[in-house]
C-alpha positions in Angstrom: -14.5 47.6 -4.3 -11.5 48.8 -2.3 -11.0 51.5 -4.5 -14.3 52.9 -4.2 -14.1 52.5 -0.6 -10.8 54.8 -0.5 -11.8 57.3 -2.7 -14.6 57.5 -0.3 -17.7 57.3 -2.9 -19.6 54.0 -1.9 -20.1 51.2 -3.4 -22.7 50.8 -6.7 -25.4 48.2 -6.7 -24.2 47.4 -10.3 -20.4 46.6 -9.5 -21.5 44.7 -6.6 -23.3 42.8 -9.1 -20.3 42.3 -11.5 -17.9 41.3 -8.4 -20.4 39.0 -7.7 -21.2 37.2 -11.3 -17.4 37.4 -11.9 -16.8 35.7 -8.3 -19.3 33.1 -9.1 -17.9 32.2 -12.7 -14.4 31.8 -11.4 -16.0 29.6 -8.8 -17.8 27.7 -11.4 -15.1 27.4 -13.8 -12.4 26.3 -11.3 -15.3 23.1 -10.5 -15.1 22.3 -13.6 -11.8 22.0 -14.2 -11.9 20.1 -11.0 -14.4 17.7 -12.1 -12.7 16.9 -15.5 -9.3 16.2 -13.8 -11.2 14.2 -11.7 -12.9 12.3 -14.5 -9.4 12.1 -16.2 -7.6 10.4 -14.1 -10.3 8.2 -12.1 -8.8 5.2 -11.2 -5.2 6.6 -11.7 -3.7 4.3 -8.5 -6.0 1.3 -8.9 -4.3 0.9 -12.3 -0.8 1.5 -10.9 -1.5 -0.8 -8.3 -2.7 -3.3 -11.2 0.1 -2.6 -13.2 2.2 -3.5 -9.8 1.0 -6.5 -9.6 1.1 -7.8 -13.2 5.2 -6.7 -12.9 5.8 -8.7 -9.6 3.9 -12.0 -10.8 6.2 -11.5 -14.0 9.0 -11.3 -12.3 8.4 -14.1 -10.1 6.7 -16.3 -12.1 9.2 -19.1 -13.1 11.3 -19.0 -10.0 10.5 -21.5 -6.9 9.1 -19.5 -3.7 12.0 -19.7 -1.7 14.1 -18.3 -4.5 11.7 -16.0 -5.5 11.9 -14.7 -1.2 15.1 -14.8 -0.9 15.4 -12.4 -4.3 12.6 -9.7 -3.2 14.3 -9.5 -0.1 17.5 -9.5 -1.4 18.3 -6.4 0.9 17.4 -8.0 4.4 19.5 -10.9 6.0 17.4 -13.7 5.9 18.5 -16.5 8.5 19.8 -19.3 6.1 17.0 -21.2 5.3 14.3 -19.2 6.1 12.9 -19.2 2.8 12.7 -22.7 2.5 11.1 -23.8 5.6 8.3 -20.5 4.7 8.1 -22.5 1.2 7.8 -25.7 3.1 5.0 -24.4 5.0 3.6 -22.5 2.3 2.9 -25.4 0.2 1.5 -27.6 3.3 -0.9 -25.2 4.0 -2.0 -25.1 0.4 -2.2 -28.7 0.0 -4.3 -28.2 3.6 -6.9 -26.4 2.2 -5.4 -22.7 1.7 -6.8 -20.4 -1.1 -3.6 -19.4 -3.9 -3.0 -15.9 -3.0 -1.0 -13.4 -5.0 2.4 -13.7 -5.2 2.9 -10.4 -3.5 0.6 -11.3 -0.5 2.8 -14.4 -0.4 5.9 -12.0 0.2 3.7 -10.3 2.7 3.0 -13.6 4.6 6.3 -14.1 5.0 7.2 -10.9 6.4 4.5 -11.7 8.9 6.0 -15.3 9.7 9.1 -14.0 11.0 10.5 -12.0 13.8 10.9 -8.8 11.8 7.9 -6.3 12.9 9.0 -8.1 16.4 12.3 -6.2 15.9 10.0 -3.1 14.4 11.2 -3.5 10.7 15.4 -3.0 12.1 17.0 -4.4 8.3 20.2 -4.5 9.7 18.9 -7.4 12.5 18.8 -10.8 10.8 15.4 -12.1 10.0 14.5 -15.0 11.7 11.2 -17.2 10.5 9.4 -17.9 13.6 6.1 -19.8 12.2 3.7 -19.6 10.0 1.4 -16.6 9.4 -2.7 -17.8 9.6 -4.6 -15.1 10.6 -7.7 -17.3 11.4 -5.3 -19.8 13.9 -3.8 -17.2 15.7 -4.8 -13.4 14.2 -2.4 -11.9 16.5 1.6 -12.9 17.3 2.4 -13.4 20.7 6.0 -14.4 20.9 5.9 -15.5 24.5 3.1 -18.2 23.9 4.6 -21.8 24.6 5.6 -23.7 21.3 6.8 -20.9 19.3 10.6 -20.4 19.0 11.5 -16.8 18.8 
């Protein structure tokens, strides 16, 4: 089309008409192939995140809770006994009335029962457990309420 332009001859109905129908099957095409990846690999990260899942509980299957802790976060500095009185807890809240949870929500309770988003994730600070996490006693931490040693 460009070409026609500079040679200075204007543009034909009928190559308009091929830019067109070869514009529209590229288009076309391109959907599909974006439609059959799509198809493909549905699901792709729900099944990783499965997978995930079935690894961790493997891992962590035969090993008490506080070992289990004190091995997935084997790269913080837990305050010693941490892990325990989380496990301690853990178990009294089951026996309370609790619903089993994963054991990787587990790990993310405990996160959540200590002092480290407090400190904004620092790993070098030691991790001090502070309580334990219930979202439907107290949905949000407030380390200056009365009771709670921070």
């Amino acid at each position: 089309m460009s070409r026609d332009s500079l040679a200075g001859r204007p543009p034909t109905r009928r190559r308009f008409l091929l830019l067109t129908a070869a514009g529209a099957a590229a288009a076309s095409g391109a959907a599909g192939v974006f439609a059959w990846v799509s198809r493909r690999y549905h699901g792709a990260t729900a099944k990783a995140e499965q997978l995930h899942r079935r690894v961790i509980r493997a891992i962590y299957a035969e090993q008490p809770l506080a070992q289990a802790i004190a091995r997935h976060y084997d790269y913080l500095e837990l305050e010693p006994g941490a892990a325990e009185r989380f496990a301690r807890d853990h178990e009294a809240w089951r026996e309370g009335g609790g619903r089993p949870e994963p054991i990787d929500q587990v790990f993310i309770r405990f996160l959540l029962s200590t002092d480290f988003f407090l400190h904004s994730g620092a790993v070098a600070r030691p991790v001090r457990y502070l309580h334990f996490y219930d979202p439907y006693l107290a949905p949000c931490a407030n380390p200056f309420q009365p009771g709670r040693a921070v």
